[in-house]
N, C-alpha and C positions, 0 to 999 in steps of 0.2 A: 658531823651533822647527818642526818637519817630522816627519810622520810617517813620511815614509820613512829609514829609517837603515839602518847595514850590519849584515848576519847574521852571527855569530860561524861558524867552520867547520861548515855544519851536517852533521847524518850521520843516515842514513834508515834503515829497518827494511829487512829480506831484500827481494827481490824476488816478486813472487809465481809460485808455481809452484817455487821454488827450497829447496833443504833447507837446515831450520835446521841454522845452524851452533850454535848457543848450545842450552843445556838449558832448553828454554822451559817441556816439560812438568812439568821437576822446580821451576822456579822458582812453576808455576800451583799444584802441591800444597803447598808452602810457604806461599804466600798464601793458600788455601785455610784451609788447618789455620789459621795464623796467627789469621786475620777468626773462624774460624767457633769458635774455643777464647775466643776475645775477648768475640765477644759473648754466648756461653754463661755465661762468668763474670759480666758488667754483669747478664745478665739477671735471672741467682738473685740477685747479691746484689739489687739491684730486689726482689727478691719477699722477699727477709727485712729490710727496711726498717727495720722498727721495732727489730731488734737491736744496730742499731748508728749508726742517726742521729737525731737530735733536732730541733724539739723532735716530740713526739706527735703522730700525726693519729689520731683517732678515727675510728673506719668503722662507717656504716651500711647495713642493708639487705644484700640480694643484688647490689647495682647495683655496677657497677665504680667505685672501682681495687678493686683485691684485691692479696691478700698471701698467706705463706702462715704461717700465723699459730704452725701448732703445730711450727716446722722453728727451732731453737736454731743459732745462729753467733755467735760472738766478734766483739769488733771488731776487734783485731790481725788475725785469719783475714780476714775481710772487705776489711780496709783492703790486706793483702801480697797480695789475690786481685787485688783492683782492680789495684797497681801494676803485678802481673804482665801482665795485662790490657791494660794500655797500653802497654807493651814490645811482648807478642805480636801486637798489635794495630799497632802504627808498621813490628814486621819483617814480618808479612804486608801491607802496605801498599808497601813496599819492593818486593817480591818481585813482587807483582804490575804497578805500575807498571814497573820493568824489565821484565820480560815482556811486557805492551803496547809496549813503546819497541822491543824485538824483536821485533816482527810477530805479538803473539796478539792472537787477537778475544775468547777467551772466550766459556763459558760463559751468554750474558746472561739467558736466562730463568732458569736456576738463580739468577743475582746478585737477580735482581730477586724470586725468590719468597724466598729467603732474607733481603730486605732489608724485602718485606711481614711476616714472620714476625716479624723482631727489632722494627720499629716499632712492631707491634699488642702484642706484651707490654712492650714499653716506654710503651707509651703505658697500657695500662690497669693498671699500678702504680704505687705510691706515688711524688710526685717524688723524685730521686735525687742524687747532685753538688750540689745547691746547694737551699739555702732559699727561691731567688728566685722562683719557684712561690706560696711560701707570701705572698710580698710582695704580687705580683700578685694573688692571691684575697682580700687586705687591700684594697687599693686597690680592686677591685671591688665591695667590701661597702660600702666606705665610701662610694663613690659611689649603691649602689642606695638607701642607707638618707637619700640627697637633700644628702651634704656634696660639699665640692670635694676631691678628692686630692691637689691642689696645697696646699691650705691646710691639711686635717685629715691628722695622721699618725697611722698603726696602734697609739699608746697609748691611743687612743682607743675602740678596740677591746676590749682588754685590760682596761679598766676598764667599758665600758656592757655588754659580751657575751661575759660567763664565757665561753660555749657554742665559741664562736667564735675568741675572741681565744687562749683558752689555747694555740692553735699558732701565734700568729706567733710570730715569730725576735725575738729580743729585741734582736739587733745593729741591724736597721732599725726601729726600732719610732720613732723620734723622728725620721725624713728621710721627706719628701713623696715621692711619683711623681716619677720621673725621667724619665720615658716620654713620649713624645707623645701627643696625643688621641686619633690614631686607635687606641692599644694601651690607651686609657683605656674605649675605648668595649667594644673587646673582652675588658676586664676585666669592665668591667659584666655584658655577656652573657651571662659563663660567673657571676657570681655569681648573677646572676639565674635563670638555668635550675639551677646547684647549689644553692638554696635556703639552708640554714643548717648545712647540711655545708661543713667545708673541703675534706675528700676529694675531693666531687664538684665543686666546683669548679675545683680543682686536675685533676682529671678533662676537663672542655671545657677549661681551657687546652692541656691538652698534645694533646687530641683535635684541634684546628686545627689544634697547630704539625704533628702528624702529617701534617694535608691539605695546608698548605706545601710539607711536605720532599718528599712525595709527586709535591706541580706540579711543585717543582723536577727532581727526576729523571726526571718522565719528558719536562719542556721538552726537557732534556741529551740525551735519549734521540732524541727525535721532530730534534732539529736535527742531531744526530752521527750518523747512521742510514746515511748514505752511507757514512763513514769508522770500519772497524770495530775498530781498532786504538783510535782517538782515544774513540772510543763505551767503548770499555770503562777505557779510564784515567779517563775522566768518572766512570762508577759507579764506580770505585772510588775513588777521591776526594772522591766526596758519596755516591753510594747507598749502598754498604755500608760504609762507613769508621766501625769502631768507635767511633772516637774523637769524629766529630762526632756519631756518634749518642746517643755517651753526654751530652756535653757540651749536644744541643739538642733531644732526644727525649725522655730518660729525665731530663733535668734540666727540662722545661720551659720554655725560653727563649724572649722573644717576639723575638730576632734572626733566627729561621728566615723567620717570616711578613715580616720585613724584607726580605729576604735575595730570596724569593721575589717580593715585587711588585718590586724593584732590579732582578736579573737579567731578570725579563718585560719590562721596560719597554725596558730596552737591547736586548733582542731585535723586540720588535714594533717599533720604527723598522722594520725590514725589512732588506731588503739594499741595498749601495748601489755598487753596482760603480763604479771608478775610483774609489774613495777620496773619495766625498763627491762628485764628479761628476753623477752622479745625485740628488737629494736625494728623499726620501721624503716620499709626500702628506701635506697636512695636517692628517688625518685619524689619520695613524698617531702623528706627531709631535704630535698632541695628546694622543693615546693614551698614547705615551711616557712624556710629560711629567706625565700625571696618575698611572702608574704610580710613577714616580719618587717625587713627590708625597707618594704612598699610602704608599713605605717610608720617604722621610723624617717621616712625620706619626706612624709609629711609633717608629721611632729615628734622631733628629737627623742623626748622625753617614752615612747614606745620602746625605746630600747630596752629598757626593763623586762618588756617579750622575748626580746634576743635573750636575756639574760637567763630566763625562766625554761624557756626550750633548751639551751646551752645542760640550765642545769637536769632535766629530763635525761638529756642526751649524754648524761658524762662518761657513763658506761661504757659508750657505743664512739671510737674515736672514728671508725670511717663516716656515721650517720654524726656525728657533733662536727665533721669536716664537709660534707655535702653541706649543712644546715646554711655553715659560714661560710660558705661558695655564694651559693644563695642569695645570699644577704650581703653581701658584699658587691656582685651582678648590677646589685639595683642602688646603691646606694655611690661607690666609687664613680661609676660616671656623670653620676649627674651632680655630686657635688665639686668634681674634675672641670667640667662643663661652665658652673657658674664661678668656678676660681676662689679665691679667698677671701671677698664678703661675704659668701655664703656660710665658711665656715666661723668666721667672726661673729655674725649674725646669732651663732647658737649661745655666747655668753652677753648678748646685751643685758639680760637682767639677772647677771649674776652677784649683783647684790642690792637690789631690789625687794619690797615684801609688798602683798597687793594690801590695800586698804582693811582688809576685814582680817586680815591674819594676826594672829596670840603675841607675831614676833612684832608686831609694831610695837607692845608694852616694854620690851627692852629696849626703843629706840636704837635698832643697828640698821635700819635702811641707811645705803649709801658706804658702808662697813664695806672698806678692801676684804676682809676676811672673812668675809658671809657663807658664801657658798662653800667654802672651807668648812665652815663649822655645819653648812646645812649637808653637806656630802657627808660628815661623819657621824652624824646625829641617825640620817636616813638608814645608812648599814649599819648603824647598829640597832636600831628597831626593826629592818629585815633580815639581822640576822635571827633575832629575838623571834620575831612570826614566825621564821623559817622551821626554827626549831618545837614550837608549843601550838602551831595552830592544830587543829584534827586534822586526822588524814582525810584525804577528799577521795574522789576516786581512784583507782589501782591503777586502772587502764587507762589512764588519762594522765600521767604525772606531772603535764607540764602545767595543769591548773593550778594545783597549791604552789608553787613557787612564784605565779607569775598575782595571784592576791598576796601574796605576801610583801613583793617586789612594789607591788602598785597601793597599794593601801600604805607601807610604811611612807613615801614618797608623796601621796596627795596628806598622808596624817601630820607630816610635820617640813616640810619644803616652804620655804617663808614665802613665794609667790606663789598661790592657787587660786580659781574659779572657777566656779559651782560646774561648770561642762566639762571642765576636767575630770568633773569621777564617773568619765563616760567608761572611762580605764579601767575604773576598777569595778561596776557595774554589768559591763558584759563578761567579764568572767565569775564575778561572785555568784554569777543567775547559777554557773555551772558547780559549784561548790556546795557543800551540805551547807543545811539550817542552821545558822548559829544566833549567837549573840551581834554578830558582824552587821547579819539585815538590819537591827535596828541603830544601832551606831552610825552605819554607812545614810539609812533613811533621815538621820536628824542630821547629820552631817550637810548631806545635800537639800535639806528643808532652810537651815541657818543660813546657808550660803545664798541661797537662791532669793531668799526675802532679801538677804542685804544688799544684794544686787539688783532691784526689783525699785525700780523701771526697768532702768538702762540707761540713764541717759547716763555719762560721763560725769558729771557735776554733781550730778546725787539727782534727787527727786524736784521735777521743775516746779513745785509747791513752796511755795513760802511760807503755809501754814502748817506743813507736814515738815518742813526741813528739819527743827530739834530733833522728832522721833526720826530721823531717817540716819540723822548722824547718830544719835544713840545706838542704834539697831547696829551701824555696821563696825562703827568704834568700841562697841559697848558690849551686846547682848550677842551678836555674832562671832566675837575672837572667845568671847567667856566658854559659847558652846563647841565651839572649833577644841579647844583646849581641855573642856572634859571631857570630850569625845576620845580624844588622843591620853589623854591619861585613865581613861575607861580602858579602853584595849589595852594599854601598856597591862594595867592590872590583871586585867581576865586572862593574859595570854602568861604572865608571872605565874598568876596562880592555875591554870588551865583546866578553870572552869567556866567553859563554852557553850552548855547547854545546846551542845548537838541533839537535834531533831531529825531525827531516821523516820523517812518519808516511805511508809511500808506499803505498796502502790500493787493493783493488782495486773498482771500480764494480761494482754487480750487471748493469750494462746490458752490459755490455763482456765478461762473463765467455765469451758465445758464441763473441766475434770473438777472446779470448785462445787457447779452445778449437783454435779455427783456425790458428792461428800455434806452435808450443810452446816449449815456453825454447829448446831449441836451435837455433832460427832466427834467421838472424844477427839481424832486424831486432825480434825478439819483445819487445823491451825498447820498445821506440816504441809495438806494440801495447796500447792498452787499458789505459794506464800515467795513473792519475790522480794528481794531485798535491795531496794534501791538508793544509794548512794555508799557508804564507806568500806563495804565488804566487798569481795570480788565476785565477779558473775561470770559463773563458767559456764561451758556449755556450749550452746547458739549454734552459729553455719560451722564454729571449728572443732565443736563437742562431738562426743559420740550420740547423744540422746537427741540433739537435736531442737532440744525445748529449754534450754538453763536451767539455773536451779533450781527453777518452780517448776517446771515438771519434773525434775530429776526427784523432786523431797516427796510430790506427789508420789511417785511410783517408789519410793520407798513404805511410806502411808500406806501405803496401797497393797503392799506383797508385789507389786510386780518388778522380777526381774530388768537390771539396767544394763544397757550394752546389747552388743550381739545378739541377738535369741539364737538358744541354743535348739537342735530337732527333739523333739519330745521323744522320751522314752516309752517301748512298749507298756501300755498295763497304766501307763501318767493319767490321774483323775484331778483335772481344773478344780474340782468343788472341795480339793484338800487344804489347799489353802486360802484362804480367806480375808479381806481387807482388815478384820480387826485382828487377826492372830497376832502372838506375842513377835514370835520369830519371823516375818516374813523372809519367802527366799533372799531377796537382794542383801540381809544381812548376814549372810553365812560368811563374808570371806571376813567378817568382825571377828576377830581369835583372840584367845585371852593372852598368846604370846605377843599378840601386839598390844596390849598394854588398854585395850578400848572394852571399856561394860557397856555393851548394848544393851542388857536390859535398864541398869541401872538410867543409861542416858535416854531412853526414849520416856522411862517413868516418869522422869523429871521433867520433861519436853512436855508428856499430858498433864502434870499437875500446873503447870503455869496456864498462868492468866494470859491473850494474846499479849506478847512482849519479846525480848529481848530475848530470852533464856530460850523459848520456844526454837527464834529463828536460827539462833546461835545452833543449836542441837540439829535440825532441817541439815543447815549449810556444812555442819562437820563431817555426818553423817553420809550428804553427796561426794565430799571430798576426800573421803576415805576411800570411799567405794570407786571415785574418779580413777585412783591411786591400783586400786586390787584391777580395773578392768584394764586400764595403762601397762600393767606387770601381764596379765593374761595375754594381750595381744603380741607383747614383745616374746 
């Protein structure tokens, strides 16, 4: 297996400088209205909580959540608002992502206060979508009051603490923590500072997973910052994406806090130019490795990060041995700690399938030999990704293995729920355009409707119940299941429809100013290539500026590297930006095998695309090569 493999035909946004052809701006108010009617709906319904989901939370005091107590709504009204919600929400998500794919940058401080606004009233109302809220402030009570969560379950509750107990869920009331120690601990916490309210309890949970999602987007934000196309398809695939916000903000999930130490971990390795060539100190790779750690010690199923970094790392056995230091640090003691129902705890539903999933039509829930068959099923569609997906970033290698690792695993794993592709979510933000965005977007549209209330029982509507069971029995597994045989196929035939997001540098934008579209060579200029080819250069280059300034000052005639002292009698006005030969092409020789005329001909007769940048980026790394040999 090899990380390098072939790009499906890829095709890149406008050129900069040049008019959109496409109705980018009509496509941004689409997505606009879309997101912002989306989450206005989650919100209210949120705040009239107690109308239409059960069981009861009692509130006290002035202290948050709140509600709004005297505002009357149906549950049919509530339940068609939501559906609606998730539609308007999936087409403004559409709209937008096309639009980024066609060279917008967006709005992003609008996104991001917009995306503060909906978190904080989601976060200080009552949990929403799911009961799982109500689980976790179960298992934190029961932990402060000195039992194990492994061993005592939330009947327990029910019968020693009227006060308390009256709100757990009665569907989990007899299954232990599923959860790892470290979300054990963080249950405690929030029980422990909400006192003998479930409200406020339920309050610091969702108050953390808030700070999560928070890291998360502005991680997305702080690494995509150069690339302003790729930065804004990021937030809107996790920052503002109605959909995960309802499913892991306003529902409470501790997969965010997963989610968020996975993604940090595979990011602080650093960068690693040549594809693992460089390895990362051990310093970082321990760092990694105990973030990793941190989200598998929360939910198991992370490990698939470990797996991904591992494989980054194979090269490198002292950095693959810090990695699993690391992660070992944080996961051994504390599953040491809680003894062996902790480690029990990880197969209670290992042969279980949730209610919306493809594998209820073969009827093997309950099947001794489930996870069997789902453990082999899994590796072998990630071995399949592993090998046909596009290459993603160079310098980054532990991203493609860890979508491949996590996408095979939520695509066909007989238990899933719509929060779970928080997984595979923050790392796709970091992976080129494909065909993935919209698979993974219907993917989490289907789920999220069939899940939609929340309540346990399905939809508390008696006039809505057929369509509610149709939807999650029905229409929900059909799409789960051409989702998954969509990818099988595109990744068979590996045709991906990679979109190479061609993004302008801010450093470059002076030297662009210089040159303008209509100059033959304007395309060479300041032309950065962001996502699957490598970017050289930067703080560890010689030039200082990556390959957009490097292909500029080819464009250009001027000399790259060192400047050399001018020679007596040297006249600047001999050569010229448009000459054939500028200096920086001299160490091109025909004994190395490179037609510099013929290659830059071809470079000017293309239309902005592919062949242009291709020709830029060879042409730096030629020269990278002649000025590397000169210094040594």
């Amino acid at each position: 297996m090899t990380d390098s493999v072939r790009l499906g035909r890829p095709r890149q946004t406008a050129a900069v400088g040049e008019a959109p052809r496409r109705p980018v701006r009509m496509l941004g108010w689409l997505s606009g209205t879309g997101i912002g009617a989306a989450l206005v709906i989650m919100i209210g319904a949120a705040a009239v909580r107690q109308n239409w989901m059960y069981p009861d939370i009692p509130l006290h005091g002035a202290a948050p959540p709140w509600e709004l107590s005297h505002v009357r709504a149906s549950a049919e009204l509530v339940t068609i608002a939501l559906w609606a919600a998730a539609v308007l929400a999936a087409g403004g998500l559409v709209a937008g992502v096309t639009a980024a794919r066609w060279g917008a940058r967006g709005p992003i401080r609008l996104i991001f206060g917009a995306a503060v606004v909906a978190v904080l009233a989601l976060t200080v109302t009552l949990p929403v979508g799911s009961t799982d809220a109500l689980d976790y402030a179960a298992y934190g009570r029961i932990a402060l009051l000195g039992h194990n969560p492994y061993v005592v379950t939330p009947i327990y509750l029910r019968v020693t603490d009227p006060v308390f107990g009256h709100s757990v869920p009665v569907a989990w009331q007899y299954m232990v923590s599923l959860y790892g120690p470290a979300a054990g601990i963080e249950q405690y916490l929030a029980a422990w500072l909400g006192g003998d309210s479930i409200a406020r309890v339920t309050f610091w949970l969702k108050l953390w997973n808030a700070i999560g999602f928070g890291v998360v987007a502005v991680v997305l934000d702080r690494v995509l910052r150069m690339r302003p196309s790729a930065r804004l398809r990021a937030h809107l695939l996790w920052t503002i994406n109605p959909l995960l916000l309802w499913d892991l903000i306003a529902s409470g999930h501790v997969d965010v806090l997963a989610a968020a130490a996975g993604v940090c971990g595979l990011l602080v390795a650093g960068r690693q130019p040549g594809s693992g060539a460089q390895t990362p100190p051990v310093w970082r790779a321990v760092a990694a490795g105990a973030l990793i750690g941190l989200a598998a010690d929360i939910k198991i199923d992370y490990l698939l990060f470990g797996l991904a970094l591992a494989w980054a790392l194979r090269r490198s056995l002292p950095a693959l041995g810090a990695a699993a230091c690391g992660a070992f640090a944080v996961l051994v003691p504390t599953y040491a700690w809680l003894g062996k129902p902790a480690f029990e705890a990880l197969f209670a539903r290992r042969d279980k399938t949730s209610e919306d999933s493809f594998w209820q039509w073969a009827h093997l829930n309950d099947w001794n030999y489930l996870v069997v068959l789902a453990v082999l099923v899994v590796a072998a569609l990630a071995v399949l990704l592993l090998l046909r997906l596009p290459a993603g970033d160079p310098d980054r290698p532990a991203i493609r293995p860890a979508v491949a690792f996590s996408l095979a695993f939520l695509l066909v794993w007989p238990y899933q729920l719509p929060w779970y592709d928080a997984m595979i979510l923050c790392v796709l933000v970091l992976f080129p355009a494909t065909w993935l965005d919209w698979l993974v977007l219907a993917r989490l549209t289907a789920a999220t409707i069939a899940n939609m209330p929340g309540d346990a029982g399905g939809t508390p509507s008696a006039v809505l119940h057929p369509f509610d069971v149709s939807m999650v029995h029905g229409l929900a597994p059909a799409i789960l299941l051409a989702v998954t045989l969509i990818t099988i196929l595109v990744a068979v035939s590996g045709r991906w429809e990679t979109v190479r997001l061609l993004d302008r540098d801010p450093r470059d934008q002076e030297a662009a100013a210089r040159h303008p579209a209509g100059c033959r060579r304007a395309g060479l200029a300041g032309a950065r290539l962001c996502g699957e080819l490598p970017r050289r250069g930067g703080a560890g280059g010689h030039g200082g500026g990556g390959t957009g300034a490097l292909a500029h000052q080819l464009a250009g005639g001027e000399p790259v590297g060192r400047r050399r002292p001018r020679r007596a009698g040297h006249d600047a006005r001999r050569h010229r930006p448009r000459h054939q030969h500028p200096p920086a092409l001299r160490p091109l020789r025909s004994e190395r095998r490179v037609q510099a005329r013929a290659l830059l001909r071809a470079a000017r007769r293309a239309e902005p695309g592919q062949d242009r940048v291709t020709g830029a980026d060879g042409l730096v790394r030629l020269h990278e090569c002649e000025v590397r040999a000169a210094r040594r």
